[in-house]
C-alpha positions in Angstrom: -56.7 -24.7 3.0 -55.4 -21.4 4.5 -53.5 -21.2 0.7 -56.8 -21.8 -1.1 -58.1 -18.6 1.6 -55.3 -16.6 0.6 -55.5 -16.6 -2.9 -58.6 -15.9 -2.8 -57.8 -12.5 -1.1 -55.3 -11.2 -3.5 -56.7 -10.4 -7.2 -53.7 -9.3 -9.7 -54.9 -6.5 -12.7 -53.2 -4.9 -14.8 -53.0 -0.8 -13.8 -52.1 1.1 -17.0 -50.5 4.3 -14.5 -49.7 2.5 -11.0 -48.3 6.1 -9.3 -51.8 6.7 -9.3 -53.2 4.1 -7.9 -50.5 3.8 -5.2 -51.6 7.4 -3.7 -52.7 7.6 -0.3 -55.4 10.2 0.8 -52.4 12.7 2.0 -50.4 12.1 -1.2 -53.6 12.8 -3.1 -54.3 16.4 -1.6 -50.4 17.2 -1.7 -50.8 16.1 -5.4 -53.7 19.1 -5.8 -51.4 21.3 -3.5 -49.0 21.1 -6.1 -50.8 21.3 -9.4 -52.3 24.9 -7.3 -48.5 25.7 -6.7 -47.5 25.3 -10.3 -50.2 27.5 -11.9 -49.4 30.1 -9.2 -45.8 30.1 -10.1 -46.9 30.4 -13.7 -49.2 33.3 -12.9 -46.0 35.0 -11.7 -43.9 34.5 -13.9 -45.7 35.8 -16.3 -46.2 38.6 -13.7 -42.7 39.4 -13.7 -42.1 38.8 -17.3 -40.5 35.2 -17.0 -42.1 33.7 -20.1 -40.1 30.6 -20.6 -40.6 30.3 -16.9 -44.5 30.1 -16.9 -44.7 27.8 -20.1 -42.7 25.2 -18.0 -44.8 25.5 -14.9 -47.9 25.7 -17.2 -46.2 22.4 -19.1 -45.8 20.5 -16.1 -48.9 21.7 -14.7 -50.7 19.5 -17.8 -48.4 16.6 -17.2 -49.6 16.3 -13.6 -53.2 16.8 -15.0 -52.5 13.9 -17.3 -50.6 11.6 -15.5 -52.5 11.5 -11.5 -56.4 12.7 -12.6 -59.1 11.2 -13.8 -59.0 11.9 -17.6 -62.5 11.0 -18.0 -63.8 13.4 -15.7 -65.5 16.3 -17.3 -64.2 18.9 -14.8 -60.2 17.2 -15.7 -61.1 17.7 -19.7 -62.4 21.6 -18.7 -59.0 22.0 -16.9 -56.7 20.2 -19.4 -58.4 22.3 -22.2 -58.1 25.6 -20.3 -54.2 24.8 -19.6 -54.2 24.1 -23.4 -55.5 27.2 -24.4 -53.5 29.4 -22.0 -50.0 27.4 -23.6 -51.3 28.3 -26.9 -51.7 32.0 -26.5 -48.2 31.8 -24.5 -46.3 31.0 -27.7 -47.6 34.1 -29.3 -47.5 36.6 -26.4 -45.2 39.8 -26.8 -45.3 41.6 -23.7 -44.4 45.5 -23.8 -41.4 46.6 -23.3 -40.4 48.6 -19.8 -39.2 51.8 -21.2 -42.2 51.8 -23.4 -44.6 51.2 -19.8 -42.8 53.9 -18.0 -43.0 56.3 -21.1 -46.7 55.9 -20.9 -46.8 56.0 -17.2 -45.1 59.3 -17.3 -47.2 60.5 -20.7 -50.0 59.8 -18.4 -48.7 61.6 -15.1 -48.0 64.7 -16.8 -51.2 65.2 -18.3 -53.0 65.6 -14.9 
């Protein structure tokens, strides 16, 4: 009888991404911590002219979208298609070059 009770308790389903599933409460707002972190460390990089640097933040930044979010969710499509767009205008970014900044920066200094 107390076999009959326990079976009853435990349901088995198949869960197409278990990591998921498995996240506690904690793990889920480190998760979000991190997915910040990496966009920040892409915003820098690009800041200080680390291209390949910022694609693989922004790349990994999509994977965790993908792989721990709700994919349905309209405000996880908005993101993923946002990260999307900023990957695709990465691949065809040419920043300026520094002497070419600090010939305008002093261009513009001397004409005050």
């Amino acid at each position: 009888q107390f076999a009959d009770q326990l079976k009853g308790l435990v349901r088995v389903s198949r869960i197409e991404s278990p990591e998921a599933a498995l996240l506690t409460p904690e793990q889920g707002f480190f998760l979000r911590e991190n997915l910040k972190l990496k966009l920040l460390n892409a915003r820098l990089g690009l800041l200080s002219r680390q291209l390949e640097s910022s694609r693989a933040d922004l790349a990994a930044a999509s994977v965790l979208l993908g792989k721990y979010f709700d994919t349905s969710s309209r405000k996880t499509q908005t993101a993923a298609n946002l990260l999307l767009l900023v990957q695709s205008q990465m691949k065809t970014l040419q920043l300026p070059r520094v002497d070419e900044t600090l010939a305008a920066l002093a261009t513009a200094a001397a004409g005050r």
